[in-house]
DSSP file (Angstrom, degrees, kcal/mol; ACC not computed):
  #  RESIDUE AA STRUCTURE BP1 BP2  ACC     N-H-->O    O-->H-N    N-H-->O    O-->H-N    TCO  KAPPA ALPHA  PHI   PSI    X-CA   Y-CA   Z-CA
    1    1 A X              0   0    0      0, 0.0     5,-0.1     0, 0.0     3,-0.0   0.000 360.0 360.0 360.0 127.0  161.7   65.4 -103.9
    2    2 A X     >  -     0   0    0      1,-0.1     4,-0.7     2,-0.1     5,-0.1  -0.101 360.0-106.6 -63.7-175.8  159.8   61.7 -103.6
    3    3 A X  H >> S+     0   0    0      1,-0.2     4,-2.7     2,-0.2     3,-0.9   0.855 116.0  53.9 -75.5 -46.9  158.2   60.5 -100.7
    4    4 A X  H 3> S+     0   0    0      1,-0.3     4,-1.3     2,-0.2    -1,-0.2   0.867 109.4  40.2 -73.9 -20.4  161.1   58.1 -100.3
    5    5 A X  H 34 S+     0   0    0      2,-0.2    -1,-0.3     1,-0.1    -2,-0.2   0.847 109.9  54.9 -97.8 -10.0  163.7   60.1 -100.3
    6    6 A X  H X< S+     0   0    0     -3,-0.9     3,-1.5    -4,-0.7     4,-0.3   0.884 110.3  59.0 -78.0 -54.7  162.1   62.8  -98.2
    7    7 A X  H 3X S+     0   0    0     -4,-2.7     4,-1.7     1,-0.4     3,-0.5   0.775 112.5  34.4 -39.2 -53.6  161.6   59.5  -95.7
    8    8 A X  H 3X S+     0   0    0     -4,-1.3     4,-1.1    -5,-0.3    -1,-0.4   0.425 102.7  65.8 -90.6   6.1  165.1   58.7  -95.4
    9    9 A X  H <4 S+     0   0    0     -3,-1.5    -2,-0.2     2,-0.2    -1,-0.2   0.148 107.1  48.1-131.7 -18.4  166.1   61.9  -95.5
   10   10 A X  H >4 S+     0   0    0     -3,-0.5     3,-2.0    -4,-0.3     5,-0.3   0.693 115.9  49.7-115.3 -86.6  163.9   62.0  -91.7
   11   11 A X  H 3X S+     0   0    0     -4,-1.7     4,-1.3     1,-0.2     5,-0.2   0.755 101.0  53.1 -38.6 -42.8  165.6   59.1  -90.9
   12   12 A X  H 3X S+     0   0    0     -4,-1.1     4,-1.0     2,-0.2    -1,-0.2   0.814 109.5  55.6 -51.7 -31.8  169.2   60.1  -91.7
   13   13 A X  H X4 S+     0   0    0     -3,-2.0     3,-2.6     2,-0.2     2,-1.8   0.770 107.7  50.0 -84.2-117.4  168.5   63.1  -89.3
   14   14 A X  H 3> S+     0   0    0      1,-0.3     4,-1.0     2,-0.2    -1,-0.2   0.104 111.5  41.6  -0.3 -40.3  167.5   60.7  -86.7
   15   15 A X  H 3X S+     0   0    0     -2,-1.8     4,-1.9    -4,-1.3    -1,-0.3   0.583 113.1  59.8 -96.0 -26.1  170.4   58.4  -86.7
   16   16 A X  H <X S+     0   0    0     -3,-2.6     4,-3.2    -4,-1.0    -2,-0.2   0.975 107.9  44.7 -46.1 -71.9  172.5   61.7  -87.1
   17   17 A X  H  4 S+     0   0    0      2,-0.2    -2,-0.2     1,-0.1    -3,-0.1   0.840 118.0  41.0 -41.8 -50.4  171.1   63.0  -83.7
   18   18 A X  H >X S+     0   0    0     -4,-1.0     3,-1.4     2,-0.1     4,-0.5   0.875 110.7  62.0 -74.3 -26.6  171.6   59.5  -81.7
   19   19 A X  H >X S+     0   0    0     -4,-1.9     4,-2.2     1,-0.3     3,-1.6   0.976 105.8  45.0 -32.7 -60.7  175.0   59.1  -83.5
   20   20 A X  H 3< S+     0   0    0     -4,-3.2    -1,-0.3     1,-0.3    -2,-0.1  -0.107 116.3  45.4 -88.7  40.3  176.1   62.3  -81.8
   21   21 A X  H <4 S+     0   0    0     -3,-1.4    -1,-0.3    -2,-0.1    -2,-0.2   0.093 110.3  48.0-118.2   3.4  174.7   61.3  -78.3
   22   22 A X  H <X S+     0   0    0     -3,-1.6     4,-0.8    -4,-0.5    -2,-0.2   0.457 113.6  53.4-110.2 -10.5  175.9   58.0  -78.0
   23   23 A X  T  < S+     0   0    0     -4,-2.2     3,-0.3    -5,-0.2    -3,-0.2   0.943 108.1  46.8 -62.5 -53.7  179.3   59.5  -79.2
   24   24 A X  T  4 S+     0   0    0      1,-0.2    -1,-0.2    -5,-0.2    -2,-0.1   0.490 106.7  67.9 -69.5   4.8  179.3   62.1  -76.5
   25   25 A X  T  4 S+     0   0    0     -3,-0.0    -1,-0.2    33,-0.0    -2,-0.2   0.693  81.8 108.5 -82.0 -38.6  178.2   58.8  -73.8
   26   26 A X  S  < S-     0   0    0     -4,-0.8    29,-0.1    -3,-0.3    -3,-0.0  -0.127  75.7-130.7 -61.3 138.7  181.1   57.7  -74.3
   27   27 A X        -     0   0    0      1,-0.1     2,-0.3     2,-0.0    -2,-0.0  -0.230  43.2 -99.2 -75.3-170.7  184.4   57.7  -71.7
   28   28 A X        -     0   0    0      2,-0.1     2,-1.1     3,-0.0    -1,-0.1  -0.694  24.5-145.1 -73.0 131.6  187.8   59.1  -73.1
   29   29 A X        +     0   0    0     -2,-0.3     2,-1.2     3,-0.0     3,-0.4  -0.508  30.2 161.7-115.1  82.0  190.4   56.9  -74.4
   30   30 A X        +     0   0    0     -2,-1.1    -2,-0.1     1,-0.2    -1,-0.0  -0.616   8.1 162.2-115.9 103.1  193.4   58.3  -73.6
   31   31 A X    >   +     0   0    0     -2,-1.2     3,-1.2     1,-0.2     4,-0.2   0.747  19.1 176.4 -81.3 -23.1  196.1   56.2  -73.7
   32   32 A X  T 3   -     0   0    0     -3,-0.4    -1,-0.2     1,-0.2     4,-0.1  -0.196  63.5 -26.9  41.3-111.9  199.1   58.3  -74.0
   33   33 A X  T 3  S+     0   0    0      1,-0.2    -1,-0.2     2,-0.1     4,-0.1   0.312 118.6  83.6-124.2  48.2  202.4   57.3  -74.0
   34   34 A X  S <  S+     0   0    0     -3,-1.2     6,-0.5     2,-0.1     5,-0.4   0.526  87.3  54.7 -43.3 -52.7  201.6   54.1  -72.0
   35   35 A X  S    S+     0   0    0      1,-0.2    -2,-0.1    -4,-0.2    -3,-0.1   0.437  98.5  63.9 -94.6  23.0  200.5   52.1  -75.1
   36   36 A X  S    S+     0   0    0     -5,-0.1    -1,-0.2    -4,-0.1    -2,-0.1   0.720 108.6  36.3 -71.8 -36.9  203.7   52.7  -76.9
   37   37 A X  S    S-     0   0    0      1,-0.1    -2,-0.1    -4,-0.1    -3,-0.1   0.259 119.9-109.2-107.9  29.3  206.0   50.9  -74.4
   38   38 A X  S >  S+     0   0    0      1,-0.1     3,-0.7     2,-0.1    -1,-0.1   0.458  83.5 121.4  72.1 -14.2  202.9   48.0  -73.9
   39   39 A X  T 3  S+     0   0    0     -5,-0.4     2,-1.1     1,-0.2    -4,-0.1   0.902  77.0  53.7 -37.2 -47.7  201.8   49.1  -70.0
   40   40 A X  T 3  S+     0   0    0     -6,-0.5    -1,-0.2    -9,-0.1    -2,-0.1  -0.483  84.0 159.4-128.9  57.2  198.4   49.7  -71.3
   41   41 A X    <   -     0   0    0     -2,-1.1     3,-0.3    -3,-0.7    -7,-0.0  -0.136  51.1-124.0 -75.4 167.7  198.2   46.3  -72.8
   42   42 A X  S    S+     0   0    0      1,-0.1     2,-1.6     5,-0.1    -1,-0.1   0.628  87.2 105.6 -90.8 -19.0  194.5   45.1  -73.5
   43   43 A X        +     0   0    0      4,-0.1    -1,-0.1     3,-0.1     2,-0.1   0.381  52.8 111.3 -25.5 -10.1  195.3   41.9  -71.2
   44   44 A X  S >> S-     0   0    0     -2,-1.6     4,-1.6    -3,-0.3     3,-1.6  -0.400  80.0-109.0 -98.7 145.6  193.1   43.3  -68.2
   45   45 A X  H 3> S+     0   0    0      1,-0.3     4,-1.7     2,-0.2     3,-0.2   0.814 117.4  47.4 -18.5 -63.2  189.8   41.9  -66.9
   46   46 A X  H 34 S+     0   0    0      1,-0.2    -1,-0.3     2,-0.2    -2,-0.1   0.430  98.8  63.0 -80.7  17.2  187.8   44.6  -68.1
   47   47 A X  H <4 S+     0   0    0     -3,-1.6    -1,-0.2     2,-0.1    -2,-0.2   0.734 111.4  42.3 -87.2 -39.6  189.3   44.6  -71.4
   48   48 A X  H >< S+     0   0    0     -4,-1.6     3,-0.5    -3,-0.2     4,-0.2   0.999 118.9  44.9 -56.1 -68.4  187.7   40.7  -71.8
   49   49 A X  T 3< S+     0   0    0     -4,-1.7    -1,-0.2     1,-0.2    -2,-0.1   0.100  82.2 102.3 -65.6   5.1  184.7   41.7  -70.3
   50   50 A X  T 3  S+     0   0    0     -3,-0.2     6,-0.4     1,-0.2     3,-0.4   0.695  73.6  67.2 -57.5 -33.1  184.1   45.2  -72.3
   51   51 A X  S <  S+     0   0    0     -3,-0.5     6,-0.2     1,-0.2    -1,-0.2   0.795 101.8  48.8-107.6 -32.0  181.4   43.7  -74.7
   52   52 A X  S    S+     0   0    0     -4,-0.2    -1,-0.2     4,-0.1    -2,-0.2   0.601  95.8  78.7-104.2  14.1  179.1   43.3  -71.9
   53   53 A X  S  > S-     0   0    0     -3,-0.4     4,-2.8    -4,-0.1     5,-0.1  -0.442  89.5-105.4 -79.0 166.2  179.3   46.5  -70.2
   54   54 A X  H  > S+     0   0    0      2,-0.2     4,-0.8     1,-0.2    -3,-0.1   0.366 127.8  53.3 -85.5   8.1  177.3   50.0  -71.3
   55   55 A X  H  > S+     0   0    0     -5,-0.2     4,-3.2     3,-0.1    -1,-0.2   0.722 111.3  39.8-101.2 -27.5  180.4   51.1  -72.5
   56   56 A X  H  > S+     0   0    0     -6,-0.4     4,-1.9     2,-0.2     5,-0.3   0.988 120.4  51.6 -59.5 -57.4  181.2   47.7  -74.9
   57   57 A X  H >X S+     0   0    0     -4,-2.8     4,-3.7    -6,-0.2     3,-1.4   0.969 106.8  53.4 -42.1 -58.8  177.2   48.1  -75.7
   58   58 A X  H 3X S+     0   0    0     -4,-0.8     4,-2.5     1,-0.2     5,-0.2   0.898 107.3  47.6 -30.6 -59.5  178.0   52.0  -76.6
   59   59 A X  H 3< S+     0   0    0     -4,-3.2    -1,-0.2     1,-0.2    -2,-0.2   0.586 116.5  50.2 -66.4 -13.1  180.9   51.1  -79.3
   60   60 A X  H <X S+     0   0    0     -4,-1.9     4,-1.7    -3,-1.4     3,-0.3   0.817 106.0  48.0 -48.1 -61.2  178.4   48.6  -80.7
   61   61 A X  H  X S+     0   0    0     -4,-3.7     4,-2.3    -5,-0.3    -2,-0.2   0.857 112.8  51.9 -80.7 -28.1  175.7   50.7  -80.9
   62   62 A X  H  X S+     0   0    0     -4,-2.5     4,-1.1    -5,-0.4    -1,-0.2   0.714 106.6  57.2 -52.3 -31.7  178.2   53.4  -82.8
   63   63 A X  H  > S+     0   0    0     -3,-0.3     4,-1.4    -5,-0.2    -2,-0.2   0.887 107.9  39.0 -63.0 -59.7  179.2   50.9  -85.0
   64   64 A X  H  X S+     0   0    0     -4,-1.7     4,-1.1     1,-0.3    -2,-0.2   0.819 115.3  63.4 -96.0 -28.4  175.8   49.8  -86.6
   65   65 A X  H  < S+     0   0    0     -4,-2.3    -1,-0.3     1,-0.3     3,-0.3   0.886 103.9  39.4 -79.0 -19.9  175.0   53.5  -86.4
   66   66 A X  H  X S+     0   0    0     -4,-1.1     4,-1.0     1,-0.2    -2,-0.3   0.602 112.6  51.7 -94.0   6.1  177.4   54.7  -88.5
   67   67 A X  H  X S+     0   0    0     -4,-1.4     4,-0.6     2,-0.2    -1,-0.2   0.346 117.3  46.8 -97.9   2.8  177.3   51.8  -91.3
   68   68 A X  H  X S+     0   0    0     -4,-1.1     4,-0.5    -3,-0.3    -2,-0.2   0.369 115.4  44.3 -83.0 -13.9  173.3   52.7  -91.2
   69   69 A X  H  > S+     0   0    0     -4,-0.3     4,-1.5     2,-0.2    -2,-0.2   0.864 118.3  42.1 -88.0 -52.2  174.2   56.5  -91.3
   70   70 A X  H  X S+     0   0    0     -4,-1.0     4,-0.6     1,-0.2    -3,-0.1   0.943 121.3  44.7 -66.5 -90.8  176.8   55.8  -94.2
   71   71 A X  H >X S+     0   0    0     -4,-0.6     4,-2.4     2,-0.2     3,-1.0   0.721 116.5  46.8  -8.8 -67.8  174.0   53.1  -96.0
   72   72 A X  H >X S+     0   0    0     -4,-0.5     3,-3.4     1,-0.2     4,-0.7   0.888 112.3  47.3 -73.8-101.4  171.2   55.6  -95.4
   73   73 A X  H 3< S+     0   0    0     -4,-1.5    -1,-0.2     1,-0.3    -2,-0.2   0.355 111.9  47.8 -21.0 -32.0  173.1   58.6  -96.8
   74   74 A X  H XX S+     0   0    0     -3,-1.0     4,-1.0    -4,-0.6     3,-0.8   0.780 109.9  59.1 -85.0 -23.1  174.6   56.6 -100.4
   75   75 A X  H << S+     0   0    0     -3,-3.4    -2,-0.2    -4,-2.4     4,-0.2   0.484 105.6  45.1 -89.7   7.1  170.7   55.4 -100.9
   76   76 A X  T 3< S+     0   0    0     -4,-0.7    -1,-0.2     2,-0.1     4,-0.2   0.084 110.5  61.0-114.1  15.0  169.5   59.3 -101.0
   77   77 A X  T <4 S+     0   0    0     -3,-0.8    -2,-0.2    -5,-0.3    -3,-0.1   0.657 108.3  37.1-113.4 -19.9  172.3   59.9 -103.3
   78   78 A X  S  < S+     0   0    0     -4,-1.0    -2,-0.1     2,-0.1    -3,-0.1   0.419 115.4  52.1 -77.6  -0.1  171.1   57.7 -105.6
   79   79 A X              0   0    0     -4,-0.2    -3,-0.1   -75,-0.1    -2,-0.1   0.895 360.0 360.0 -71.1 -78.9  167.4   58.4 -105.3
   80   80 A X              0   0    0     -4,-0.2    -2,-0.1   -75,-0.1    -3,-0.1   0.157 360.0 360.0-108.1 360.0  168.1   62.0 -105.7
């Protein structure tokens, strides 16, 4: 195994580990059967205002961690 692929391979495990603690940070989305008949419309104040809360930051930071887990993971399959 190279240095580099042993390197990201440290790194995959790293962004694996915060993945799955900023997933488990996260509230519960349970809409039920609210958003079928539109009550649970996104219209609301905090709905606007989500991207600058820790819970908008969370789904951000979930985002960029899995397209850096996904990224990280195709470039030690082609390494190796």
């Amino acid at each position: 195994m190279s240095t580099i692929s042993l390197v990201l391979v440290v790194i995959l495990l790293i962004i694996a580990v915060l993945l799955c603690s900023i997933i488990l940070l996260q509230s519960k989305r349970s809409a039920g059967m609210g958003a079928i008949s539109g009550s649970g419309s996104g219209d609301t104040y905090w709905s606007k205002n989500k991207g600058n809360s820790m819970e908008g930051a969370l789904e951000r930071y979930t985002k960029i961690g899995g397209a850096l887990f996904m990224i990280i993971a195709f470039a030690i399959n082609l390494i190796g």
